[in-house]
C-alpha positions in Angstrom: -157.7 -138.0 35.5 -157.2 -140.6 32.4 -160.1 -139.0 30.6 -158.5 -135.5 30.9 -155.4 -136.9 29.2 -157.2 -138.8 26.8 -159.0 -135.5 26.0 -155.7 -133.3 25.7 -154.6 -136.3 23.6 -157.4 -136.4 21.2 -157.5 -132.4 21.3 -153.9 -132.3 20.3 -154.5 -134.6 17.7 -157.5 -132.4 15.8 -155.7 -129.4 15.9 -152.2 -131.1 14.3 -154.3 -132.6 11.6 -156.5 -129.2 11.2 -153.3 -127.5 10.3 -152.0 -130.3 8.2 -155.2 -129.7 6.2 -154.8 -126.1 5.9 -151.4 -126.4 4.9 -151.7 -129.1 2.6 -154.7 -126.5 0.8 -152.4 -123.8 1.0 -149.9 -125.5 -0.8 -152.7 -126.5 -3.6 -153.5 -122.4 -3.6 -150.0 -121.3 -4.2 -150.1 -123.6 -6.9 -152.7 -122.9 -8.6 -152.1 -118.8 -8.3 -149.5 -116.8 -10.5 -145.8 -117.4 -8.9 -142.9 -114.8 -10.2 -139.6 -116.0 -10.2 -137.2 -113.7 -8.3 -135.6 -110.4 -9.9 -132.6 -111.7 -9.7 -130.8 -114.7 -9.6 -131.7 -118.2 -11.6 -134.6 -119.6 -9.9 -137.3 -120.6 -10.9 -140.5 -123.2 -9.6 -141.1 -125.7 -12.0 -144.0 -128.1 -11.5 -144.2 -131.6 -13.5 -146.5 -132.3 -17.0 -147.6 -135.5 -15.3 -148.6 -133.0 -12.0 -151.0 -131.7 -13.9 -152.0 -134.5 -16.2 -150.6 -133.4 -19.5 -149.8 -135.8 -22.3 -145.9 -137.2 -22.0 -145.8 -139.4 -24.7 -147.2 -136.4 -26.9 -145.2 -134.2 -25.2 -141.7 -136.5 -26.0 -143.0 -136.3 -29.5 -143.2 -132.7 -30.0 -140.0 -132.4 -28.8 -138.5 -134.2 -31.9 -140.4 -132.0 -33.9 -139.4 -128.5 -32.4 -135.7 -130.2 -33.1 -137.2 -130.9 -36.6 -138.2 -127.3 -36.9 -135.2 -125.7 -35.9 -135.7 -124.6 -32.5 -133.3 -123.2 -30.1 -135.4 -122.5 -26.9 -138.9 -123.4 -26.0 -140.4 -123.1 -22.9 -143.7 -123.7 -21.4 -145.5 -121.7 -18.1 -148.6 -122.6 -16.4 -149.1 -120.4 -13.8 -146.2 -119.2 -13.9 -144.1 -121.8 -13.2 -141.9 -124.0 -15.6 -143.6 -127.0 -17.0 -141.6 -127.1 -20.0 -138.0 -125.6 -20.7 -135.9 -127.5 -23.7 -132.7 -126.5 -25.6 -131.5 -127.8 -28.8 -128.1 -128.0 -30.3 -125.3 -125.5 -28.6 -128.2 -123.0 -27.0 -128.5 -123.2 -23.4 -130.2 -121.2 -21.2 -127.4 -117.9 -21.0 -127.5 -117.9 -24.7 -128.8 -114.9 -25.8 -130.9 -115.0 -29.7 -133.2 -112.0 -31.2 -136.4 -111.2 -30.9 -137.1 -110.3 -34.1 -140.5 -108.4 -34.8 -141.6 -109.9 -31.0 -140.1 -106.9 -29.7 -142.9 -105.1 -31.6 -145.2 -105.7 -28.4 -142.6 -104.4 -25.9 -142.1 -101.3 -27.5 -146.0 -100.9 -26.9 -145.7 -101.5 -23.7 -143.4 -98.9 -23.0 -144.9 -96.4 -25.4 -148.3 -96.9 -22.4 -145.7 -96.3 -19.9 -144.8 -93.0 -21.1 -148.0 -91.8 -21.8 -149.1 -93.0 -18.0 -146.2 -90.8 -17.2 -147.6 -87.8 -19.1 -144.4 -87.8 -21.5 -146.3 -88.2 -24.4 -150.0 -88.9 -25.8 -150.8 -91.3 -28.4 -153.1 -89.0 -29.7 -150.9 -86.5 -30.6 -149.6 -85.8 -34.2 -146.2 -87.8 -34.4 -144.5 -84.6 -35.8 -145.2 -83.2 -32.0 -142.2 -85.9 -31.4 -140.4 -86.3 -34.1 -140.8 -82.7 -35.9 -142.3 -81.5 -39.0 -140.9 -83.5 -42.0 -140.1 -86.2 -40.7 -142.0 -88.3 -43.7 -142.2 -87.4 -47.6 -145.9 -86.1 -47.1 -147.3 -82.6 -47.5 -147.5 -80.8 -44.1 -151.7 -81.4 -44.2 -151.4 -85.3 -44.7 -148.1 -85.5 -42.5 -150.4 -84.0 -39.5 -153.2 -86.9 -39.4 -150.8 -89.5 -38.1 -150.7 -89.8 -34.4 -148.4 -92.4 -32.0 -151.9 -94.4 -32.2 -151.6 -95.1 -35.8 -148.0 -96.1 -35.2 -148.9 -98.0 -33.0 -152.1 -100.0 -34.5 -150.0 -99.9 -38.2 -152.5 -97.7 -39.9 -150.2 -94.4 -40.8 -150.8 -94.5 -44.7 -147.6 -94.7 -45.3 -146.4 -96.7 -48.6 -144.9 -100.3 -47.3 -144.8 -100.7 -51.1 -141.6 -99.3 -51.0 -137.9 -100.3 -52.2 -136.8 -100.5 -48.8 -140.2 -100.8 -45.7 -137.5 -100.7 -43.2 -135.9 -97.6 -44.1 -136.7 -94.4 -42.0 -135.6 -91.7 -43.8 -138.2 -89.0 -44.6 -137.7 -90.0 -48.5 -138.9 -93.7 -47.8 -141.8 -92.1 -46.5 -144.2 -91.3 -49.2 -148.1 -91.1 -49.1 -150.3 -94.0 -49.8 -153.5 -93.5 -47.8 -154.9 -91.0 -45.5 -153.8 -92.2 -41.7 -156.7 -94.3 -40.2 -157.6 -95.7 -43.5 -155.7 -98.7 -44.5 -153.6 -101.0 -41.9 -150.0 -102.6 -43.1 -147.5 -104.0 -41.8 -144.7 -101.5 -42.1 -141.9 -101.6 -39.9 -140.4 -98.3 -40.9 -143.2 -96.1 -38.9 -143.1 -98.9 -36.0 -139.3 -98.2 -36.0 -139.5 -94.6 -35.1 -141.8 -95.0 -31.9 -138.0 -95.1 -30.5 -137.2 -91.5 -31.5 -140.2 -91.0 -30.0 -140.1 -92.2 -27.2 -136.2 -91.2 -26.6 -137.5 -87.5 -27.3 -140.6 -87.8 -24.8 -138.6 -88.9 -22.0 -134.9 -87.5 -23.0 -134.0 -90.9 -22.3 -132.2 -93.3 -24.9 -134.2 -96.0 -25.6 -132.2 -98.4 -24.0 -131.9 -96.6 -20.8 -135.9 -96.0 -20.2 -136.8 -99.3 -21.5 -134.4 -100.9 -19.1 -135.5 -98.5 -16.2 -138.9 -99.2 -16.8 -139.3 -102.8 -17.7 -136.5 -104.7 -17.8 -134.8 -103.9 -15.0 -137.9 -104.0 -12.9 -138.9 -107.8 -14.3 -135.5 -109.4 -14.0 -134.8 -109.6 -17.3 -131.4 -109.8 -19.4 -131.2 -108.2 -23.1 -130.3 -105.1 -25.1 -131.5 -103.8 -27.7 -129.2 -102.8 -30.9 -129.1 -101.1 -33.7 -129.0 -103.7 -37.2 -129.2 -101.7 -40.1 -132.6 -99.4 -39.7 -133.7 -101.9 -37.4 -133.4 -101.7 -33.8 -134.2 -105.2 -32.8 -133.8 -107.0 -29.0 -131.9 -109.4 -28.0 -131.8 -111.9 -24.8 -132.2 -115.0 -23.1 -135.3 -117.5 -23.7 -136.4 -117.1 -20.1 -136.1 -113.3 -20.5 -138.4 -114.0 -23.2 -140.7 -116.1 -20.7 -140.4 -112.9 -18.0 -141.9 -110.5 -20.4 -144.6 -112.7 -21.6 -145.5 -113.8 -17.8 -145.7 -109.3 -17.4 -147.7 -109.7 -20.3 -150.2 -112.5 -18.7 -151.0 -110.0 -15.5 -152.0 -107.3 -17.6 -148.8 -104.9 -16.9 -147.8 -106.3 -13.1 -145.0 -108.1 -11.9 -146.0 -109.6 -8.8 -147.4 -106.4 -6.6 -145.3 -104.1 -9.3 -147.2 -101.9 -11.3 -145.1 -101.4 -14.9 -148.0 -100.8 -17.0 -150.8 -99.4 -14.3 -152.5 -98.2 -17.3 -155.8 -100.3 -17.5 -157.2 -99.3 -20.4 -153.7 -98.7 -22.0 -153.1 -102.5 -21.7 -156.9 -103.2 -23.0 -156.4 -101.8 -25.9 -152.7 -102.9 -26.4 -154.5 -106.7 -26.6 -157.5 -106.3 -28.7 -158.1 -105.1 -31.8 -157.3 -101.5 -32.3 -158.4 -100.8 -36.6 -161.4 -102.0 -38.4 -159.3 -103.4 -40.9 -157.5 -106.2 -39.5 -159.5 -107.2 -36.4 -156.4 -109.6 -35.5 -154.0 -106.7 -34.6 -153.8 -104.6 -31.4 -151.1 -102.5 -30.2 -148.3 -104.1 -32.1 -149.8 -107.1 -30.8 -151.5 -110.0 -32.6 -155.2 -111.6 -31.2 -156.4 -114.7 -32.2 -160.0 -116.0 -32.2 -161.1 -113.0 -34.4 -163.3 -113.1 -37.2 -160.9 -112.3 -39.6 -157.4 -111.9 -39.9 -154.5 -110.0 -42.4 -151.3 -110.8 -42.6 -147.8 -109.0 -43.5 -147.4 -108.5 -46.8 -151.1 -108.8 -48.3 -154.1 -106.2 -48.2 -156.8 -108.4 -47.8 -158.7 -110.4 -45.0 -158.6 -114.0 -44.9 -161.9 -115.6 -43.0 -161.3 -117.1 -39.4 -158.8 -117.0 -36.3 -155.2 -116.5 -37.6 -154.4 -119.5 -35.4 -157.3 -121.6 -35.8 -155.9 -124.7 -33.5 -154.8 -122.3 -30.3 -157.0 -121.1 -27.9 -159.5 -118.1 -29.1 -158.2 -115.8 -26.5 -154.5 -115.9 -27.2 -152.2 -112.7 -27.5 -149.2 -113.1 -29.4 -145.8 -111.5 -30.0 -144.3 -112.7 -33.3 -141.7 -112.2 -35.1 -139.3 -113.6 -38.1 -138.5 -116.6 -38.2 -140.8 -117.9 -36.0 -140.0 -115.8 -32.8 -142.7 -116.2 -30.5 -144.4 -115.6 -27.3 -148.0 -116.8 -26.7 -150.0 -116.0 -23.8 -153.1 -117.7 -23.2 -155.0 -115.9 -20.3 -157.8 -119.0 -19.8 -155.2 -121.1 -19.2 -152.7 -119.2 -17.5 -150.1 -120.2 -20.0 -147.0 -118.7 -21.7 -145.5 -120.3 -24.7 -142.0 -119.1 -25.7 -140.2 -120.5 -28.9 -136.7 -119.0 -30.0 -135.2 -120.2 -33.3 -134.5 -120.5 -36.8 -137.4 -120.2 -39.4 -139.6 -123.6 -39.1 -141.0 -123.8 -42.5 -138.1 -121.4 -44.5 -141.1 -118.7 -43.8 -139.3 -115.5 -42.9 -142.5 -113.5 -41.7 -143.4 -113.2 -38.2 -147.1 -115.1 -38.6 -146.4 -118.6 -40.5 -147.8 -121.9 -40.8 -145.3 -122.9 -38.2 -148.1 -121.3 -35.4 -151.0 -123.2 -36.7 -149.0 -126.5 -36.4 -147.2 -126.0 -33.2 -150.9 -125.2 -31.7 -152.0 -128.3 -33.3 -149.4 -130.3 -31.6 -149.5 -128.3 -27.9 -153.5 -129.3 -27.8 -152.9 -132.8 -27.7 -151.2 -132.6 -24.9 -152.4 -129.8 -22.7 -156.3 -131.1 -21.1 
């Protein structure tokens, strides 16, 4: 009778520590896999640096230096979660700040959504959406640019021009056949809105929040500031659309971008002119790289100290999000300009990147 017990005993015992295993593993899983904070709500897992053996005393360091560089906001993800999330000054985490030329890459986004819908193709000539006339061009050069070359800033429109922001048909003169020369030139990136708002009959407010902000928890607007419709929101906002970005277009089991090859070609390069440049979206690890402003190719990564396969959405004055799929990381920083550089790639990137690899293994 004693050796039954003992047997029950020692039975009882295997099992309780069997399960302890698996749910000790499980928990090592869930860590390791992509975690979405909840839609609404302020939430959020947050795992330690020292969990997963990054750097502290580096990391205390660059701390003084984002305050140095003007920072606002900056916060880390690995995985999803919240390794790093800092404020500087008056800024908290409700304060809202703009996106700048960041929002660039959501208006790609949703420009895929629509097109997954069958509201519009980014194939088609522009004028399809916007109407005959709506640049300075004759009729026969006005007709080669499509949503794709808005989208992948090769229209041959003039960025030469008094004003590159301004979207009247008269600031839209004829430089180069579309497809032949890329530029950053935020007056044809502008009017993917109008384009969009006359694909769907939506404003752009209302079908971007429908579609993607709404749908990832996010915060924000976006508002009109001079020609410029730029966005606005909270830093973790900022983090929600870069994690979307990070699974390729899903939000947890949510399909916003289904579009596989959409989101392909949103992240690598889309012209054989500046191999760093997507959809409104900038690649590193490239061969070569352009930047606003110039027409020529500098040799090498834009980002030479970041990881090769990072995605970015910049914007002025050193408005960024970073997502490094290898890593699963997301790197936000909201702010003033760091180094009084007012366009959206600076030499702010290469040293922040310089600074983040001594302390992520």
């Amino acid at each position: 009778m004693k050796w039954i017990l003992s047997l029950c005993v020692s039975l009882c015992l295997f099992f309780t520590a069997c399960k302890k295993d698996s749910a000790d593993n499980g928990n090592s899983n869930n860590n390791n896999s992509l975690y979405f904070p909840p839609i609404t709500g302020t939430s959020w897992e947050a795992v330690t640096p020292a969990s997963l053996s990054w750097n502290e005393t580096e990391l205390n360091n660059l701390y003084t230096y984002l305050q140095q560089k003007n920072t606002k906001a900056f916060i880390l993800l690995k995985n999803g979660r919240i390794v790093v999330e800092k404020y500087f000054g008056t800024f908290t985490v409700d304060s809202n700040w703009y996106w700048a030329s960041a929002g660039k890459t959501m208006t790609a986004m949703l420009v895929g959504i629509a097109q997954q819908e069958g509201l519009l193709n980014i194939n088609n000539r522009t004028s399809q959406y916007l109407g005959a006339g709506w640049t300075n061009l004759p009729l026969l050069k006005e007709n080669l640019i499509t949503v794709q070359h808005q989208l992948s800033m090769t229209t041959g429109l003039d960025d030469g021009v008094a004003d590159s922001d301004c979207t009247l048909p008269s600031c839209l003169v004829y430089k180069a056949d579309a497809g032949t020369r890329w530029s950053y030139h935020n007056a044809p990136y502008t009017l993917l809105d109008k384009v969009v708002q006359n694909a769907t009959s939506l404003s752009y407010n209302t079908y971007f929040q429908q579609k993607i902000r709404n749908k990832i928890g996010m915060n924000g607007l976006w508002v009109q500031t001079g020609s410029n419709n730029v966005y606005y929101s909270t830093a973790r906002s900022m983090a929600r659309f870069g994690l979307l970005m990070l699974n390729k277009g899903k939000w947890d089991t949510t399909s916003i971008l289904s579009d596989a090859n959409y989101f392909t070609a949103q992240t690598n390069t889309a012209n054989t002119f500046n191999l760093s440049y997507g959809y409104l979206t900038w690649l590193n690890g490239k061969s070569s790289h352009m930047l606003p402003t110039v027409q020529f190719a500098f040799n090498g990564a834009m980002v030479p100290n970041a990881p090769t396969d990072m995605y970015a959405a910049l914007g002025k004055n050193d408005q960024k999000i970073y997502v490094i799929p290898s890593q699963s990381l997301v790197v936000i920083r909201m702010g003033d300009a760091a180094n009084n550089v007012q366009l959206a790639v600076s030499s702010f990137d290469n040293e922040l990147w310089g600074k983040l690899k001594t302390i992520i293994p």
